[in-house]
SERO-4910 file (N, C-alpha, C, O; in steps of 0.05 Angstrom, whole numbers):
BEGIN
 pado doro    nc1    nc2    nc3   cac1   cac2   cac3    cc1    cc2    cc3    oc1    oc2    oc3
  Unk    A    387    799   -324    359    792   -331    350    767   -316    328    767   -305
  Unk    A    367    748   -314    363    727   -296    359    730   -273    337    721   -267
  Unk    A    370    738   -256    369    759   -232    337    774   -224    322    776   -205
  Unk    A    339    779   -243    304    798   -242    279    780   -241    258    781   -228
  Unk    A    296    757   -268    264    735   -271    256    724   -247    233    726   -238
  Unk    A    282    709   -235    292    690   -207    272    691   -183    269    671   -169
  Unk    A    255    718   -178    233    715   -160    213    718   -169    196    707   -155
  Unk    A    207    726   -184    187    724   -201    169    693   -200    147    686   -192
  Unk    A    194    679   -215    188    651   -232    190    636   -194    185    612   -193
  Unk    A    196    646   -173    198    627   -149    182    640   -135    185    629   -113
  Unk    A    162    661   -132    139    675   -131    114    652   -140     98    641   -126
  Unk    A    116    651   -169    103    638   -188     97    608   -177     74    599   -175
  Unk    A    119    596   -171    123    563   -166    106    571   -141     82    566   -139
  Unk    A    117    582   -125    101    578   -100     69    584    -97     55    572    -82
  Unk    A     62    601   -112     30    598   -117     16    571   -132     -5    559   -124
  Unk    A     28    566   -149     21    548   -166     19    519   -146     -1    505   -151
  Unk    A     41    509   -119     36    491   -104     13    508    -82     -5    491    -79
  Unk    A      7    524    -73    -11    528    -53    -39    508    -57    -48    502    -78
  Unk    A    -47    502    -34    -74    483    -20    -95    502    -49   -109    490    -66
  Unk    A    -92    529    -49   -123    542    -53   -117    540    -81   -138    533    -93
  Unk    A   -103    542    -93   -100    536   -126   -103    513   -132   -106    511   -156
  Unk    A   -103    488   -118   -108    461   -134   -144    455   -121   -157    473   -111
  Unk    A   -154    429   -123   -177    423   -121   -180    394   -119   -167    380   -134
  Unk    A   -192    385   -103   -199    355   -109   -207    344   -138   -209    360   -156
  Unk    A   -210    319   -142   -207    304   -169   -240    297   -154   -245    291   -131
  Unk    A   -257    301   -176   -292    300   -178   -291    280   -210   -287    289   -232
  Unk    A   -296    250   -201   -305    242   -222   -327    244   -237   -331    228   -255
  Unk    A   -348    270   -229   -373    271   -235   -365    294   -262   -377    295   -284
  Unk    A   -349    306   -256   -342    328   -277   -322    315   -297   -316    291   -294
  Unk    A   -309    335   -322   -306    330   -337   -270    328   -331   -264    334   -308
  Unk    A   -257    324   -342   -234    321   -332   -218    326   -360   -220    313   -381
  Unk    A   -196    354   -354   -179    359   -384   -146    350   -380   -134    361   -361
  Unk    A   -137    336   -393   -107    342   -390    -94    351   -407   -101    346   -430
  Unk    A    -73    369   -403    -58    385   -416    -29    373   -422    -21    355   -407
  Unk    A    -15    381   -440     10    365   -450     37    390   -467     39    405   -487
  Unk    A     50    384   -449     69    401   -467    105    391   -470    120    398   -452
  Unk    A    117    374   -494    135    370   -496    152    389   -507    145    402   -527
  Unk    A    179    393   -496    194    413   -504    226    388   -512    227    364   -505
  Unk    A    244    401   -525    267    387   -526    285    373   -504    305    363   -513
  Unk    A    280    370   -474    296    368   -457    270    353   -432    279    336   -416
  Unk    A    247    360   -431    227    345   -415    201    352   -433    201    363   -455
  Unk    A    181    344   -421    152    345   -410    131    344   -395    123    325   -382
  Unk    A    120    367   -396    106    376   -370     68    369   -375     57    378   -394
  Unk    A     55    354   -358     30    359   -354     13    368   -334     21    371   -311
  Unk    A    -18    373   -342    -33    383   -320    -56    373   -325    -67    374   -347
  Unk    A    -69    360   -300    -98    356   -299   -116    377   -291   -111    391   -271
  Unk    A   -137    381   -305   -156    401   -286   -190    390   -290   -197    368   -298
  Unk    A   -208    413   -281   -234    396   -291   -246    425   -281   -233    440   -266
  Unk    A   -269    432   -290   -293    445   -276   -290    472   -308   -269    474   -321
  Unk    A   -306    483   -311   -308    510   -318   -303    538   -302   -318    534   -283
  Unk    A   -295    555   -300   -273    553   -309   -255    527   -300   -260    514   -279
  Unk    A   -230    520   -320   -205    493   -307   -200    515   -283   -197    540   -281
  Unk    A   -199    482   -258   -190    495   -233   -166    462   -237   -170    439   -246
  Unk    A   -142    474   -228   -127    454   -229   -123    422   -208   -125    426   -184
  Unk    A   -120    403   -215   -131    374   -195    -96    371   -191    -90    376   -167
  Unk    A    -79    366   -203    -49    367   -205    -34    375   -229    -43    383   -250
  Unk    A     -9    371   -220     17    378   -240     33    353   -247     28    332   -236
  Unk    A     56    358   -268     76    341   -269     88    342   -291     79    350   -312
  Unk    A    113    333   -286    138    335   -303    159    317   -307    162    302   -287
  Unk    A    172    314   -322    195    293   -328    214    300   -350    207    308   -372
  Unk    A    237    297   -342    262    307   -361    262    277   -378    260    254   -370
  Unk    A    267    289   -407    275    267   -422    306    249   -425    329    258   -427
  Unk    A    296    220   -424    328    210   -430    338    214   -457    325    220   -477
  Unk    A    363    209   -456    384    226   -481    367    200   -505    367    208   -528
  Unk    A    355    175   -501    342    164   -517    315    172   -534    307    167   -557
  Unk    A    301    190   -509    281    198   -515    275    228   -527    255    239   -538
  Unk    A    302    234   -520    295    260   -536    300    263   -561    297    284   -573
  Unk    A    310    237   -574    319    231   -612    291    226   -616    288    210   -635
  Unk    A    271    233   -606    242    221   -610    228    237   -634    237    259   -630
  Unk    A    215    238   -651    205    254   -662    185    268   -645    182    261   -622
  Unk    A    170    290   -655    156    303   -631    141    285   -635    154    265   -634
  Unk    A    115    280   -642     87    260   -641     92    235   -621     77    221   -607
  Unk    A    120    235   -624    128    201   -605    130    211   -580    123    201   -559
  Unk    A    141    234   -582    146    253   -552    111    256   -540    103    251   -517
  Unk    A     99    264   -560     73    277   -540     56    249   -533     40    249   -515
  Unk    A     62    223   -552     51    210   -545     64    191   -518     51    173   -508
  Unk    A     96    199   -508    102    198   -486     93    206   -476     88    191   -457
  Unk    A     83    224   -474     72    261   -453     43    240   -443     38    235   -420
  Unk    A     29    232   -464      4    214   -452      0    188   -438    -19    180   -424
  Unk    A     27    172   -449     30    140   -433     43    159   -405     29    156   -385
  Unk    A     60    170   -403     69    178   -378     51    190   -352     51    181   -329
  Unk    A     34    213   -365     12    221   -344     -7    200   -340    -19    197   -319
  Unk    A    -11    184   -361    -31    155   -347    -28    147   -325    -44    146   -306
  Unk    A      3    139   -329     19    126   -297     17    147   -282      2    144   -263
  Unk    A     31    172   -285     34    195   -257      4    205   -247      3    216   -225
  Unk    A     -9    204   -255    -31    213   -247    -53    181   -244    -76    181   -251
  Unk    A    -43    165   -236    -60    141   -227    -67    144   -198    -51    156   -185
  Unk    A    -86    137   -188   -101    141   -162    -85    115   -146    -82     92   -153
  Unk    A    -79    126   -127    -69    101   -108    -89    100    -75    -90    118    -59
  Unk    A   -100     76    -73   -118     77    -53   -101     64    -26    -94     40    -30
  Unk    A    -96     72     -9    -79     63      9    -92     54     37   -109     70     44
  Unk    A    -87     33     53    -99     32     68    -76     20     91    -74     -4     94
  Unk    A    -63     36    105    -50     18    128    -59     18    160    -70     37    171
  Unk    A    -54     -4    171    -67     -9    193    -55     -3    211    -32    -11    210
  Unk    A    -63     16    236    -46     35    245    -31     25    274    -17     38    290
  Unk    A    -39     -6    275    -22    -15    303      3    -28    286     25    -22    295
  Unk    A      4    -44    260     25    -51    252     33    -43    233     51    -55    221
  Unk    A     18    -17    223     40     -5    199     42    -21    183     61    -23    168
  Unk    A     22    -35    183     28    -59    151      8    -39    125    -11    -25    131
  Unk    A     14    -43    105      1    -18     91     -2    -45     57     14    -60     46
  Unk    A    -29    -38     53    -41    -49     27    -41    -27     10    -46     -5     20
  Unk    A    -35    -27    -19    -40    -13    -36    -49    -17    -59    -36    -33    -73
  Unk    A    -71     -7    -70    -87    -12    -92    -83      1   -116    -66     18   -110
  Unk    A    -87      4   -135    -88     28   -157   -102     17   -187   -102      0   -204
  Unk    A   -120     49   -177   -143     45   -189   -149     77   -204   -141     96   -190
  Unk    A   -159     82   -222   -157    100   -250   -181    115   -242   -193    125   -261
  Unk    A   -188    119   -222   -207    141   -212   -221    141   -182   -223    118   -174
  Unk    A   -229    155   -170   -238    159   -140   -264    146   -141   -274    147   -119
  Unk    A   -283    128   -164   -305    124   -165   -311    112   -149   -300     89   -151
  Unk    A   -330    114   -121   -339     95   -109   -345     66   -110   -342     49    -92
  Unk    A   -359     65   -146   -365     32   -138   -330     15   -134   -324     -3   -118
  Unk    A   -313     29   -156   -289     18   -149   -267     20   -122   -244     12   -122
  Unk    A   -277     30   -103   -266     25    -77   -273      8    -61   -261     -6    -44
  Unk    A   -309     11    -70   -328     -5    -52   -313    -36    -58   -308    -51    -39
  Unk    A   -310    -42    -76   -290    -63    -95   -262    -68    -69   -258    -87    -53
  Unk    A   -257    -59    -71   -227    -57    -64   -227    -59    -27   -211    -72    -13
  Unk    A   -243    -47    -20   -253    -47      6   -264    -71     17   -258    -77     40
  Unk    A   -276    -82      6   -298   -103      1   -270   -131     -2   -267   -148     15
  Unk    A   -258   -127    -23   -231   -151    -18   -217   -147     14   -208   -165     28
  Unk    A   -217   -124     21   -192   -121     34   -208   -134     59   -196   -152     72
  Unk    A   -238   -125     68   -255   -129     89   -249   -170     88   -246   -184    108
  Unk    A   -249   -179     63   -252   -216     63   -227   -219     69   -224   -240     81
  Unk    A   -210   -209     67   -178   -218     71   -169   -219    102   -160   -239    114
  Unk    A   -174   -187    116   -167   -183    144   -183   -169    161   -177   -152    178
  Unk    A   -217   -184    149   -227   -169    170   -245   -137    164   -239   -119    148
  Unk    A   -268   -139    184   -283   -108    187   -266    -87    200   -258    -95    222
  Unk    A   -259    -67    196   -244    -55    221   -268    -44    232   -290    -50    222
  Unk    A   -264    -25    256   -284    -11    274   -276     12    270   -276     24    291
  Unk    A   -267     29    247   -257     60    247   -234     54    213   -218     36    206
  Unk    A   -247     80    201   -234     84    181   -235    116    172   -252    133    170
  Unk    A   -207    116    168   -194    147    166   -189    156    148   -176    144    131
  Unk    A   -201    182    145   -196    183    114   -199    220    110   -211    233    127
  Unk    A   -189    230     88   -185    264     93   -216    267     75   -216    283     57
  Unk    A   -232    256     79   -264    269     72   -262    274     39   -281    288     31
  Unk    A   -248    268     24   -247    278    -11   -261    264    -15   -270    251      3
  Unk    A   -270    258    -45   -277    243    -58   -268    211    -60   -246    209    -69
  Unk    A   -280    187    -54   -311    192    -58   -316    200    -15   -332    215     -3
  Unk    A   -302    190     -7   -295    192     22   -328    210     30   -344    200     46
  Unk    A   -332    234     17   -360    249     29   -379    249     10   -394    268      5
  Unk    A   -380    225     -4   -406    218    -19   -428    196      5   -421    180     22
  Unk    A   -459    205     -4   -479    194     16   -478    159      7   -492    144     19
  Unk    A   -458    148    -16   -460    125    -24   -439    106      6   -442     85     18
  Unk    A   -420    128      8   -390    117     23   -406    110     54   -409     89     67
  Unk    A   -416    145     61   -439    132     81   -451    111     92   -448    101    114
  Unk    A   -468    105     74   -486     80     75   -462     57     82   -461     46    104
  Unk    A   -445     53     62   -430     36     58   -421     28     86   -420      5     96
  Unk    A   -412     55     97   -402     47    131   -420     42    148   -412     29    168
  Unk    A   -449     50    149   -460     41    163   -481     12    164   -497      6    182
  Unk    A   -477     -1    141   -475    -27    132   -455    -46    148   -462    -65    161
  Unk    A   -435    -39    146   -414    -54    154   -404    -47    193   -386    -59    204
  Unk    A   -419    -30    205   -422    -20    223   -390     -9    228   -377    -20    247
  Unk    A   -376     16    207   -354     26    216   -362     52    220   -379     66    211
  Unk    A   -341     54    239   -339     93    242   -315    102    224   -292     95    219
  Unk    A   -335    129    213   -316    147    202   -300    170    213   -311    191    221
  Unk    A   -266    164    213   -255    188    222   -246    209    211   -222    211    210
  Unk    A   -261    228    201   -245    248    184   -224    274    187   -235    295    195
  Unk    A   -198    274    182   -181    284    189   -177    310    170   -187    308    147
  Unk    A   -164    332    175   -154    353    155   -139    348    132   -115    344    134
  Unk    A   -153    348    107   -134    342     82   -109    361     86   -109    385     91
  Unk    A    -83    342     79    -54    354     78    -43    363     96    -23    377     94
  Unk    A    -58    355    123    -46    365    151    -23    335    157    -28    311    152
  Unk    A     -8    341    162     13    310    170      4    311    203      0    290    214
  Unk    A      2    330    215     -9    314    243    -28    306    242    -31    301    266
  Unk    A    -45    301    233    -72    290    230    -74    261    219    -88    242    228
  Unk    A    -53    261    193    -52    233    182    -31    236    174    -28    236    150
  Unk    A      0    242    197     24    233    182     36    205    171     54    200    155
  Unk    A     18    189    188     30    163    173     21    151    151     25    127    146
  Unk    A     10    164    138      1    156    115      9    175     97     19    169     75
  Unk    A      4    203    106     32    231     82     52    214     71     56    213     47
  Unk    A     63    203     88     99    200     99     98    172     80    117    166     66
  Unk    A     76    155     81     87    142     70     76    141     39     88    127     23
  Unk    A     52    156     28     52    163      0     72    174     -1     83    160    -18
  Unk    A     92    193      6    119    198      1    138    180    -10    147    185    -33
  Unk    A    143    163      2    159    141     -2    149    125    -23    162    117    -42
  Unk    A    127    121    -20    117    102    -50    115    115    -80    115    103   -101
  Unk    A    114    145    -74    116    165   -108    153    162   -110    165    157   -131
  Unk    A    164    166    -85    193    167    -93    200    138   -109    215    139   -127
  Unk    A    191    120   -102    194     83   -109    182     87   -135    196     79   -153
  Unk    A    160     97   -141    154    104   -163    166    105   -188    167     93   -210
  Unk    A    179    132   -172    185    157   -200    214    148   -198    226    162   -214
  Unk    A    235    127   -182    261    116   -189    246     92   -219    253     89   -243
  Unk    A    223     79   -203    224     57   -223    220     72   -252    234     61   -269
  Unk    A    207     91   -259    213    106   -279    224    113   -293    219    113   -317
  Unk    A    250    122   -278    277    133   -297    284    110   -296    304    112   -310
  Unk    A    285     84   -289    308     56   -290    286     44   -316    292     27   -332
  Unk    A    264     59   -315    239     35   -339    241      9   -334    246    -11   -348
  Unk    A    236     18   -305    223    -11   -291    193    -17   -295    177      2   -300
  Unk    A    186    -46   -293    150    -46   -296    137    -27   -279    156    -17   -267
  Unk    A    115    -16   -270    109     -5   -246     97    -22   -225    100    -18   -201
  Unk    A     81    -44   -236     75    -70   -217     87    -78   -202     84    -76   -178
  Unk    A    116    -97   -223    126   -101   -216    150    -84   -188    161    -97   -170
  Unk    A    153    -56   -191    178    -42   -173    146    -42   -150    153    -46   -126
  Unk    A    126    -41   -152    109    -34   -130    114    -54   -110    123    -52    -88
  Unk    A    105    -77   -124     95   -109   -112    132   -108    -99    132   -108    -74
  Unk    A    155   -106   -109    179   -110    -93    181    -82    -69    181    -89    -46
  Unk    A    182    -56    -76    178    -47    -54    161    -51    -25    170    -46     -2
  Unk    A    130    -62    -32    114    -80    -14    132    -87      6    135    -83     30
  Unk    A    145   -101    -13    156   -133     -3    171   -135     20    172   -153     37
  Unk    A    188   -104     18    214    -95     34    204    -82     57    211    -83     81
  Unk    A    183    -67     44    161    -45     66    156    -69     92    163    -68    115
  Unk    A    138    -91     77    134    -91    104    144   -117    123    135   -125    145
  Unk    A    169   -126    105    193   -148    116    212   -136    143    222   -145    163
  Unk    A    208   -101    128    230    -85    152    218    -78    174    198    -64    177
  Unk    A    235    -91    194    232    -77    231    226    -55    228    239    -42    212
  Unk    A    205    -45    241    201     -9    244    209     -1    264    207    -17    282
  Unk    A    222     31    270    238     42    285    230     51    304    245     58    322
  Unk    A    192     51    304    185     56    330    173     25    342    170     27    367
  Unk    A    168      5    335    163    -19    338    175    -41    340    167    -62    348
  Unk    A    205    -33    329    221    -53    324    219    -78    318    235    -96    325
  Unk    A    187    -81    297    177   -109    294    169   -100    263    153    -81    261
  Unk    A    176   -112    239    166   -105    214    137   -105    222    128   -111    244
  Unk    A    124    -98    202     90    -95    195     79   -117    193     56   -119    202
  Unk    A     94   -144    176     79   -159    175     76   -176    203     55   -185    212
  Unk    A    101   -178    212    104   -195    243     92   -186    264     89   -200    284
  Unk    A     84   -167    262     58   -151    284     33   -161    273     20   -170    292
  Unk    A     19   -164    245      4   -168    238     -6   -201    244    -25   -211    255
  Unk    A     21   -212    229      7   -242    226     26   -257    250     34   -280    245
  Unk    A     33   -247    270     51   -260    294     78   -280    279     83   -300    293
  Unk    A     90   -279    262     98   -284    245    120   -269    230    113   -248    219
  Unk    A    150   -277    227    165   -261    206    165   -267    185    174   -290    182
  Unk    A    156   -253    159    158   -251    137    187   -267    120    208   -264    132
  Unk    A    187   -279    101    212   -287     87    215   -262     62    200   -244     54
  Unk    A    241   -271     55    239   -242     29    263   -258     22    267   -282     25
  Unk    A    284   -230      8    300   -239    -11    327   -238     13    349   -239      2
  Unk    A    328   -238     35    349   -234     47    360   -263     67    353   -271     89
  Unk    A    376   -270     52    378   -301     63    381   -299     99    399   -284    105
  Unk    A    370   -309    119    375   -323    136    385   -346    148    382   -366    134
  Unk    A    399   -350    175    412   -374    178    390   -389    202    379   -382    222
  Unk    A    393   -411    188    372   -428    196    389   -448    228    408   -465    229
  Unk    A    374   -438    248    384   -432    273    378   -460    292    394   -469    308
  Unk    A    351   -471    286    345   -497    293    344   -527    280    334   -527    257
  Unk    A    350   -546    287    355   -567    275    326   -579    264    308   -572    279
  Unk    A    318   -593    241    288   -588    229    290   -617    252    278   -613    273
  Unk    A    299   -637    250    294   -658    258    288   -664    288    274   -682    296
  Unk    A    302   -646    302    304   -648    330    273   -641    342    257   -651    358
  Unk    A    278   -612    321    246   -606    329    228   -618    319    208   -615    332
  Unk    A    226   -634    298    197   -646    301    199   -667    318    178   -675    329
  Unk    A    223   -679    324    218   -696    357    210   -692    374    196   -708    387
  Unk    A    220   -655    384    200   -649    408    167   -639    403    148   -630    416
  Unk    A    172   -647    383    138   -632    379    120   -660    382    103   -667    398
  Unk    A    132   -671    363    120   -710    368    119   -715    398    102   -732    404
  Unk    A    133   -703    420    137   -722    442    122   -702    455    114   -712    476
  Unk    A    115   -682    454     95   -662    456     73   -663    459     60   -656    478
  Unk    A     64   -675    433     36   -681    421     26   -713    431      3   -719    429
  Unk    A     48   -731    443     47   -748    451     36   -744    482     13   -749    488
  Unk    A     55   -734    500     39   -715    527     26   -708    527     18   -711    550
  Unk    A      8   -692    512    -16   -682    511    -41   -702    504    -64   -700    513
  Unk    A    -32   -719    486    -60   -745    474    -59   -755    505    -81   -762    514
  Unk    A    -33   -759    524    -38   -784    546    -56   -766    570    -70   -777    586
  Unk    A    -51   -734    568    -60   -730    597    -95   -727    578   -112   -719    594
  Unk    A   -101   -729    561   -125   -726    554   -132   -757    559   -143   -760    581
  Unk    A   -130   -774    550   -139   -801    558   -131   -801    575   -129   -826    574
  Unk    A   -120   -795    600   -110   -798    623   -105   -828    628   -116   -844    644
  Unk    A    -81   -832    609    -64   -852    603    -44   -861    625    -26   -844    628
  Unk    A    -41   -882    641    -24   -887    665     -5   -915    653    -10   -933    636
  Unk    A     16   -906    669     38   -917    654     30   -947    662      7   -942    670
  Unk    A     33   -974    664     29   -996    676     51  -1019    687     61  -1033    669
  Unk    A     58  -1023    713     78  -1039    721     71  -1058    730     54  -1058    748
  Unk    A     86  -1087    719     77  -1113    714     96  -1126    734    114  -1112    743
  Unk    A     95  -1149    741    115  -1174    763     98  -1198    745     77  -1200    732
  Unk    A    125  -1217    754    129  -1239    748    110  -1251    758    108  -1244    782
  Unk    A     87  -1272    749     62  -1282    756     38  -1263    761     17  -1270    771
  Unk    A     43  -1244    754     21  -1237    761     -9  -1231    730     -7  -1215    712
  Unk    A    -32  -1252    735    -45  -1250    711    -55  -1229    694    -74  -1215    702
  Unk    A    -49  -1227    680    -58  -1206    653    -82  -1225    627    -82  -1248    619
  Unk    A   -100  -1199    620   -112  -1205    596   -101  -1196    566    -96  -1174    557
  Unk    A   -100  -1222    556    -83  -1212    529   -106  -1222    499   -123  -1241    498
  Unk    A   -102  -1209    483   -113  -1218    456    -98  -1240    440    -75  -1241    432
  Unk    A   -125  -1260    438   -118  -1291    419   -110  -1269    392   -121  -1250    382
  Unk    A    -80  -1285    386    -82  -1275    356    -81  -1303    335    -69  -1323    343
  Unk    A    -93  -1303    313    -93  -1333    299    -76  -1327    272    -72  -1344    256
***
C-alpha cells in the first residue's frame, strides 16, 4: 500500500512547489491562514484572493516538550510560529561588496519600504540602479515615482530565476537556514539574525577574498574572533606625530636655522 501511495504523495509535493500554483503576497487583498496541528508537527498555509490561490507553505516537527502541549497550546503554537515563518524579509545587498542589509517587516506595503529605503538611502547613500524581481510593492505606480524622485533606475529581473538574481536567491537561502536552526535551539530571532550579520559580513568572500564589510568601508570589521595585535600602539603614534610634524613644516615652509658664535640674533625681553 505504501508502495502505491509513494508517487502519488511525490507527484502531489511536486505540484504543490511549482511557480504556477503559488502567487505573490498582494497586501491589497485579504489574506487567510490556515493551521493544522497534528501529534508529531504542524503545518501552515497562507493564501488570499477568491478563489484561495496559495502565497506559501510551512511546517515544523514538534519538540518532545511541545508535544505534552495540550492541543489549544499547540494551535496557538501553530500561530506564534507562522508569525515568524512567514515574516517578510526586505534584503538589500550591494553588489560590488556583497555586504547585505536586512530588514523585516510584516508586509510588502509600500509606505513601509519607502521607510526602510529611505534609512538605508541616509546611511550609505542614493544608489544609481535598484534590482528587484518586479512583485509587490516593486510594480506599484507609488515605487515608481519613488525612483524617479530619487533619480534611480529600475532593474527588473525574472522572479526565481538564480541567473538573474543569484546572489541574492543564495543568500535568502542561507538566512531561512540561520533562521529555522535558531528555531529548533529557541533562540531569539533578532537576536540569531543581528549575530549571523555579524559573521556574514566579517567573512573574506571566496570570490573577493575581502569580507563585505572591508570592501565597503576600506576597513576590517572586528567580531568575536580574537586577533593578534601586530603593531606597537606607541611606536606608531610616534610615527604619525613625526608625520604630522613634516607635513605642518613643508606647509609653513619651515627652514631649519644655523647659528655661529657672534653672530646677532633678535630675541624676546622676557620680565
Amino acid at each position: 500500500m505504501a508502495l502505491v501511495c509513494k508517487p502519488s504523495i511525490d507527484n502531489l509535493k511536486q505540484k504543490l512547489s511549482e511557480i504556477t500554483e503559488l502567487t505573490y503576497y498582494d497586501p491589497s487583498q485579504m489574506t487567510h491562514l490556515h493551521l493544522d496541528v497534528g501529534p508529531k508537527g504542524l503545518g501552515t498555509v497562507i493564501s488570499q484572493g477568491s478563489p484561495n490561490t496559495v502565497v506559501a507553505y510551512g511546517s515544523k516537527s514538534l519538540t518532545k516538550c511541545e508535544e505534552r502541549y495540550s492541543q489549544i497550546e499547540k494551535e496557538m503554537l501553530a500561530i506564534a510560529w507562522a508569525g515568524k515563518r512567514f515574516t517578510i524579509q526586505a534584503i538589500k545587498p550591494n553588489e560590488y561588496s556583497r555586504y547585505p542589509i536586512v530588514d523585516i517587516t510584516p508586509s510588502t506595503n509600500f509606505r513601509l519600504l519607502k521607510t526602510i529605503l529611505e534609512n538605508t538611502f541616509t546611511t550609505f547613500g542614493i544608489p544609481g540602479q535598484l534590482k528587484s524581481d518586479n512583485g509587490p510593492p516593486f510594480n506599484s505606480q507609488e515605487f515608481t515615482a519613488f525612483l524617479r524622485y530619487y533619480g534611480i533606475r529600475h532593474h527588473k529581473v525574472t522572479p526565481y530565476w538564480p541567473q538573474a538574481n543569484g546572489m541574492v536567491e543564495r543568500f535568502v537561502k542561507t538566512v531561512n537556514r540561520s533562521l529555522i536552526c535558531a528555531n529548533l535551539e529557541t533562540s531569539k530571532f533578532n537576536s540569531q539574525l543581528n549575530e549571523f550579520l555579524l559573521n556574514f559580513r566579517s567573512t573574506p568572500h571566496s570570490t573577493t577574498t575581502k569580507s563585505p564589510y572591508e570592501l565597503l568601508f576600506g576597513r576590517k570589521m572586528r567580531n568575536y574572533v580574537p586577533t593578534q595585535e601586530t603593531d606597537n600602539k606607541e611606536q606608531l603614534g610616534e610615527e604619525r606625530r613625526e608625520k604630522n610634524n613634516e607635513y605642518a613644516n613643508e606647509r609653513i615652509k619651515t627652514n631649519r636655522k644655523h647659528f655661529i658664535i657672534g653672530k646677532k640674533v633678535l630675541c624676546n625681553e622676557t620680565h
